[in-house]
Backbone as numpy.savetxt, mean C-alpha at the origin, in Angstrom:
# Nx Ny Nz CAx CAy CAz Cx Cy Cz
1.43 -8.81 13.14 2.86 -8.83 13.38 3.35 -7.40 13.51
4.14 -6.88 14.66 4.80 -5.88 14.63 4.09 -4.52 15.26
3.62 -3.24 14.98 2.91 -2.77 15.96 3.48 -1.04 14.59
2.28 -0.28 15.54 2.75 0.88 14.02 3.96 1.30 13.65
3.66 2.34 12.81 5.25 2.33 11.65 6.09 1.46 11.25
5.56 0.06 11.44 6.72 -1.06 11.30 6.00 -1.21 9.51
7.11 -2.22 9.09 6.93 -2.43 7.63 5.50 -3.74 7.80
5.03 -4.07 8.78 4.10 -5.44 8.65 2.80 -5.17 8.89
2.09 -6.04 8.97 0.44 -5.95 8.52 0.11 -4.75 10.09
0.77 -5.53 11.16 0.58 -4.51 12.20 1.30 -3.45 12.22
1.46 -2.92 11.21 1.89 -1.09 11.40 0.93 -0.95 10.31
0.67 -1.17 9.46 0.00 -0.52 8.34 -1.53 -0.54 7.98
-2.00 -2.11 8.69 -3.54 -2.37 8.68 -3.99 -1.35 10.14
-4.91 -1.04 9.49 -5.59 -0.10 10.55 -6.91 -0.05 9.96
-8.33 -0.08 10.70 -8.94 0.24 10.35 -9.88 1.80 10.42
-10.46 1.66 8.99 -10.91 3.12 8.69 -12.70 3.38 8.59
-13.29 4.22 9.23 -14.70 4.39 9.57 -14.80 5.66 8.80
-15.92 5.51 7.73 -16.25 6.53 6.84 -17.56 6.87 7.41
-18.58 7.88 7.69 -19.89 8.61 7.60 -20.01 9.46 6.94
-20.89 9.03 5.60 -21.31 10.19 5.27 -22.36 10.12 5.54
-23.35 11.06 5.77 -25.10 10.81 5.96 -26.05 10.86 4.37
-26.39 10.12 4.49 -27.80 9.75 2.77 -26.50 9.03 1.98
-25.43 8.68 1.98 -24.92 8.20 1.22 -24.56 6.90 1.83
-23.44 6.44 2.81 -23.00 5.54 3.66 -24.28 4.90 3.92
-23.96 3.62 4.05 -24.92 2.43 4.93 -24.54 2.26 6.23
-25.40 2.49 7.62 -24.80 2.32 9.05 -24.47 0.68 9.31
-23.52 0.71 10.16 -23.25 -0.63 10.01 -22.64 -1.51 8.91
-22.16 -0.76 7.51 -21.97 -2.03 6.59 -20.28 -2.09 6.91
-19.72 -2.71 6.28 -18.29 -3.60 6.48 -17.87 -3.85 5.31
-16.72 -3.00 4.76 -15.93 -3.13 3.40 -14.28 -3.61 3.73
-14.19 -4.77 3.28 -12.66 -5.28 3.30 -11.50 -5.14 2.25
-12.11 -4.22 1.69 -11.12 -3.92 0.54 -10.32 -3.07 0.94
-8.80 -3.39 0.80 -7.41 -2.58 1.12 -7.32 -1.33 0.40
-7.14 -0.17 1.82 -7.51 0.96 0.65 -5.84 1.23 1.57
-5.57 2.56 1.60 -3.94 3.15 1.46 -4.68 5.04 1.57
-3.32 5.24 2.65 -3.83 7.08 3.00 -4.10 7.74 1.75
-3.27 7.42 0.38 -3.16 8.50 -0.82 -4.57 8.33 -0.96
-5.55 7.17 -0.79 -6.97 7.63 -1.56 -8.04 8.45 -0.65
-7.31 9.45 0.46 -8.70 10.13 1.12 -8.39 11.41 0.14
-7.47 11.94 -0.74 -7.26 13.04 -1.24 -8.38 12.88 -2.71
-8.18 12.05 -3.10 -9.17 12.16 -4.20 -11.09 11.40 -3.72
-10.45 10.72 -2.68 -12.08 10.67 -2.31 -12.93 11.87 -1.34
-11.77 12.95 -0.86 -12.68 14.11 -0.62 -13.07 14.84 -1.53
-12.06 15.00 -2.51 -12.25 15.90 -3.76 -13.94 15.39 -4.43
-14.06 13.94 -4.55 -15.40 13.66 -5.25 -16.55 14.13 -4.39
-16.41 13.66 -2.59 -17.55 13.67 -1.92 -17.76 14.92 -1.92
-16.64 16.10 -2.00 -17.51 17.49 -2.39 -17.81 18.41 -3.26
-17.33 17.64 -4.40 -17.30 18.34 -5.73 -16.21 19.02 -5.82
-15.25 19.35 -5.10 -14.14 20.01 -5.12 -13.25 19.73 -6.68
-12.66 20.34 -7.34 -11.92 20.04 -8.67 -10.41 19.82 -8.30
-9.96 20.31 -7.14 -8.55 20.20 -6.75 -7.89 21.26 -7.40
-6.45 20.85 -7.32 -5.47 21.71 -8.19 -5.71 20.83 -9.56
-5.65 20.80 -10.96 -5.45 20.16 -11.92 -3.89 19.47 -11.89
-2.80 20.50 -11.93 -1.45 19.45 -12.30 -1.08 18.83 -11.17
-1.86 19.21 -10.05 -1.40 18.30 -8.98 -2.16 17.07 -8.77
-3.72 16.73 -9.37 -4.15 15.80 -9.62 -3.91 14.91 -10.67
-2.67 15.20 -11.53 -2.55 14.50 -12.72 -1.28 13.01 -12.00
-1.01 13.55 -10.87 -0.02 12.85 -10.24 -0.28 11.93 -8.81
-1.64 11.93 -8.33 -1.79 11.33 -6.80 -1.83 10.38 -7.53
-1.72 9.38 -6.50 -1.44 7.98 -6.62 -2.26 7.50 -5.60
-3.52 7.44 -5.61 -4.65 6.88 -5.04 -5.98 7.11 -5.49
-7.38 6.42 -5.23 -8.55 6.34 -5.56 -9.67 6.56 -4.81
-10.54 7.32 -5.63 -11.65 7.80 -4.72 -11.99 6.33 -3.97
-12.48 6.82 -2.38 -13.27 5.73 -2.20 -14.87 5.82 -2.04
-15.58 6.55 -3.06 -16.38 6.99 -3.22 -17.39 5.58 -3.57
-16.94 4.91 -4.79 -17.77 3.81 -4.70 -17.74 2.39 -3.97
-16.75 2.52 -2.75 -16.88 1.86 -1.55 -17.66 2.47 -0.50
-18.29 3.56 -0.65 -18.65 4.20 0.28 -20.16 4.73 0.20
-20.40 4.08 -1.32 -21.92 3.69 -1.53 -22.34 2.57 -1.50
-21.25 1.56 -1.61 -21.57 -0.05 -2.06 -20.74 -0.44 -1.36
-20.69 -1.10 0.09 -19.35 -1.87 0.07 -18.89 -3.05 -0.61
-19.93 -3.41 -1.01 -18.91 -4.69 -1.73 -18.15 -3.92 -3.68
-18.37 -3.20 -3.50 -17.39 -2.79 -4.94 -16.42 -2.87 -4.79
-15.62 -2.50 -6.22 -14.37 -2.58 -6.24 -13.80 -1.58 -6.81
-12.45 -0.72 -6.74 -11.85 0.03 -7.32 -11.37 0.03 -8.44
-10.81 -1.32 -8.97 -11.06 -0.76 -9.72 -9.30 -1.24 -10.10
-7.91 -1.49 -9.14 -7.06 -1.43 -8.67 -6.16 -2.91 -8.76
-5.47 -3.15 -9.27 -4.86 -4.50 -9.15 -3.64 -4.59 -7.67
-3.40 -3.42 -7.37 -2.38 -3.50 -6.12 -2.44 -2.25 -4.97
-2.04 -2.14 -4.27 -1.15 -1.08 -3.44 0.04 -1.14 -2.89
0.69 0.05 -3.26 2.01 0.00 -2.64 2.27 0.71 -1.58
3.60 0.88 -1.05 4.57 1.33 -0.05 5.88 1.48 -0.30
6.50 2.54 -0.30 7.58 2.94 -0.51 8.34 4.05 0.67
8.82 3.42 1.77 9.58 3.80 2.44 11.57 3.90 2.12
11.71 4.92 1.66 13.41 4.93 1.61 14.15 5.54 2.47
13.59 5.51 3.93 14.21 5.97 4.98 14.17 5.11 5.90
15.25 5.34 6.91 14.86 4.66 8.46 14.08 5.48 9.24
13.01 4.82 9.74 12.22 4.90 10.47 11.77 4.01 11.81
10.68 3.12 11.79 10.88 2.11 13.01 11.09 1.00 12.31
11.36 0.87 11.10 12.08 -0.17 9.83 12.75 -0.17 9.30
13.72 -0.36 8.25 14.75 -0.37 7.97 14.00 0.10 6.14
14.76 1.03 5.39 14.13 1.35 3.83 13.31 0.03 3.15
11.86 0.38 3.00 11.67 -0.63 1.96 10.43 -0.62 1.53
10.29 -1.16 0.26 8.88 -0.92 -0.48 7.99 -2.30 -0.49
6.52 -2.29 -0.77 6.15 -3.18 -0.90 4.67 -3.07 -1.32
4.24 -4.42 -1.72 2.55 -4.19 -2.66 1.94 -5.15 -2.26
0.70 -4.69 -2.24 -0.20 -5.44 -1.93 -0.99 -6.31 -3.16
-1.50 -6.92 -3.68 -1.93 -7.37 -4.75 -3.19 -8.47 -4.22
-4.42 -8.84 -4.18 -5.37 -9.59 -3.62 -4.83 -10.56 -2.05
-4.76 -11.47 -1.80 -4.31 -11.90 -0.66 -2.56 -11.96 -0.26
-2.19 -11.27 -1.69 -0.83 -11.53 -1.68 0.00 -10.10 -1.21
1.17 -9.96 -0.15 1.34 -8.99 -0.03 3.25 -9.55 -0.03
3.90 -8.61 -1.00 5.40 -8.78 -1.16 6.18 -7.16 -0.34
7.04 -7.74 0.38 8.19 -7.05 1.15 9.64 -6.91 0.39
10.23 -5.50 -0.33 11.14 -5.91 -1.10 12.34 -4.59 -0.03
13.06 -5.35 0.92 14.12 -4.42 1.79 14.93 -4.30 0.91
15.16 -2.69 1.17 16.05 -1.94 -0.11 17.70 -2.36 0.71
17.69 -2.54 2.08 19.69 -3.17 2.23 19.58 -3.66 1.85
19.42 -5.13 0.77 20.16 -5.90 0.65 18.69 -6.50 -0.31
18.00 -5.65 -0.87 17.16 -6.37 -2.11 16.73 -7.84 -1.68
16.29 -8.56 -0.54 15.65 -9.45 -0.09 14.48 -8.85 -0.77
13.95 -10.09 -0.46 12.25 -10.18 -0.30 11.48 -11.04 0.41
10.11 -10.43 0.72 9.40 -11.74 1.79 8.26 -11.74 1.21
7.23 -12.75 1.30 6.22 -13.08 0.70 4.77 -13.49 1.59
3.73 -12.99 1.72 2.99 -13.47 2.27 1.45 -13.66 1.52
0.71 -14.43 2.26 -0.63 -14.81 1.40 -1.54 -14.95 2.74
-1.80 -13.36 2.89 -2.44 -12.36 4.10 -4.11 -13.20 4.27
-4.39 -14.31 3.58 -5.77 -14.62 3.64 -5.66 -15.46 4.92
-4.41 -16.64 4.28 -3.92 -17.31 5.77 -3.11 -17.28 6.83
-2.05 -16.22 6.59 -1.15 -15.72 7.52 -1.16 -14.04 7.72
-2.07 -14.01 8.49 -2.53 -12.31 8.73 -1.31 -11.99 9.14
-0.92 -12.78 10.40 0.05 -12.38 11.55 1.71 -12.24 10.24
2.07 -12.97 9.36 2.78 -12.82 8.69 3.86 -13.36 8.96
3.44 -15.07 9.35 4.59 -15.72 9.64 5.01 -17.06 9.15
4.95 -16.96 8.15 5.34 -18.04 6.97 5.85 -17.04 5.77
7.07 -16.92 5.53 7.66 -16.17 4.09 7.25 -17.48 3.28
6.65 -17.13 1.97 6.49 -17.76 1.08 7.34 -17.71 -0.18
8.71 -16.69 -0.22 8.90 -15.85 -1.05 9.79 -17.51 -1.68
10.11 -18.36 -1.42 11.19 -19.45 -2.20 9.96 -20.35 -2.14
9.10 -20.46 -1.49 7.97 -21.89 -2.30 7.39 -21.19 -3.15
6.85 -20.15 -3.42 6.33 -19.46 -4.54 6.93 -18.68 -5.78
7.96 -19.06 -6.48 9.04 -17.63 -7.07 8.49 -17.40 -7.89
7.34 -17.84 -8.53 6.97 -16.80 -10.04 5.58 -16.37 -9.36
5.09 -16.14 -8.47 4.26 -15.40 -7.00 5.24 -14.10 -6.65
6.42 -14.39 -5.98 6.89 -13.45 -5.75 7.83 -13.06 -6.80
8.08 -13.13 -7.75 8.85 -12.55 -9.10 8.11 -11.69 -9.92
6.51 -12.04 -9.63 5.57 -11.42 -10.49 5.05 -10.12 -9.40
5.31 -10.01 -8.32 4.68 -9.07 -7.40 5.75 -7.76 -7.41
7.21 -8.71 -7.84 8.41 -7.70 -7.87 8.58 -6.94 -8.55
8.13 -7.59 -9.87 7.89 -7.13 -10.72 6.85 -5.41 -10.68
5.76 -6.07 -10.14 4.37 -4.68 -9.97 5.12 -3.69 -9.34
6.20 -3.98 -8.36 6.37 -3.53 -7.47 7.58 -2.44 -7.94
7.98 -2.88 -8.97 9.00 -2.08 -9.81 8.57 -1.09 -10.81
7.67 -1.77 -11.15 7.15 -0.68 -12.51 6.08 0.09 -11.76
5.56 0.06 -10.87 4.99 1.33 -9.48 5.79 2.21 -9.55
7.20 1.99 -8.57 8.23 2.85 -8.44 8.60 3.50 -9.69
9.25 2.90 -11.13 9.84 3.32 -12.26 8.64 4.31 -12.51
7.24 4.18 -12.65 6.20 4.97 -12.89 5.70 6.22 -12.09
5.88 6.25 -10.66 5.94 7.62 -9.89 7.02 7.94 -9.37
8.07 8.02 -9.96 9.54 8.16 -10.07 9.89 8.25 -8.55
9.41 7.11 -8.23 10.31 7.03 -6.32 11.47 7.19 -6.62
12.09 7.54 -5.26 13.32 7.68 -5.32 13.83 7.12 -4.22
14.86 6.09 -4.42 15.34 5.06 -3.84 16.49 5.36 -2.89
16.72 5.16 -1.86 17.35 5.61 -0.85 18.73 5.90 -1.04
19.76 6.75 -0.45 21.44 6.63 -0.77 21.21 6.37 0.57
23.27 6.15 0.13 23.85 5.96 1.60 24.33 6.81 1.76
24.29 7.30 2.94 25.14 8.98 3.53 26.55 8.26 3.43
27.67 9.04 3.31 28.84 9.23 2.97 29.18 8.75 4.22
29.25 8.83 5.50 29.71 7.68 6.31 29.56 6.74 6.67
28.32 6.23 5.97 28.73 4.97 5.65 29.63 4.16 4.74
30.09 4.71 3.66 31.11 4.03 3.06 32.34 3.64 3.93
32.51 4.22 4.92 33.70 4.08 5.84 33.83 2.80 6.31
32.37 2.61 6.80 31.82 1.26 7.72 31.89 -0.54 7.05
């Protein structure tokens, strides 16, 4: 649904091709949802690099180091998020991923949409009112993410109050 920079599976799923040589398997296939913040700490491992220290006390992503020996592992990770508080080719809004479940929470007007990405890739069945303690519990993740890397949630420019 939708096409890049949009808030839906088609702006954000993309796929990603790792090589390393003696480490990587040619040909293998890992489906686990990874997110841009984890190439910063998965270069740091693949080269021993230590980083900055206080600036590593704060990324918000994961090596993908042991996807990238094993694909079938796991991180390790109960979600991923998104936190857009600007307009862009979408309108402000955050959202998490959590196993097949992925929640849309638009910051106008605090909606939400709900999907269960195993059977609706394309993302066209909101599930968010047949499921509410599905999507109450994702809103939840999706809050204490933000409250925890102190996002900061969009204003309204001053002309808009006019409007």
């Amino acid at each position: 649904r939708s096409g890049k920079s949009d808030l839906y599976e088609g702006g954000v799923r993309i796929p990603t091709m790792i090589h390393w040589p003696g480490v990587s398997t040619a040909g293998a296939v890992c489906s686990a949802p990874i997110i841009t913040m984890d190439l910063y700490p998965t270069i740091l491992e693949m080269t021993g690099a230590p980083g900055d220290a206080t600036y590593n006390e704060n990324v918000d992503g994961a090596s993908l180091v042991p996807l990238i020996r094993h694909s079938d592992a796991a991180l390790g990770r109960e979600a991923i998020f998104w936190h857009y508080p600007h307009y862009q080719a979408a309108t402000p809004y955050g959202a998490v991923r959590s196993g097949p479940w992925r929640l849309i929470e638009f910051y106008e007007d605090m909606r939400i949409e709900l999907y269960n990405l195993d059977n609706d890739l394309g993302e066209t069945t909101d599930l968010a009112t047949q499921l509410p303690d599905q999507a109450a519990r994702l809103r939840s993740m999706l809050h204490a993410w933000r409250d925890e890397v102190g996002a900061q949630m969009p204003l309204r420019a001053p002309f808009d109050e006019a409007h």
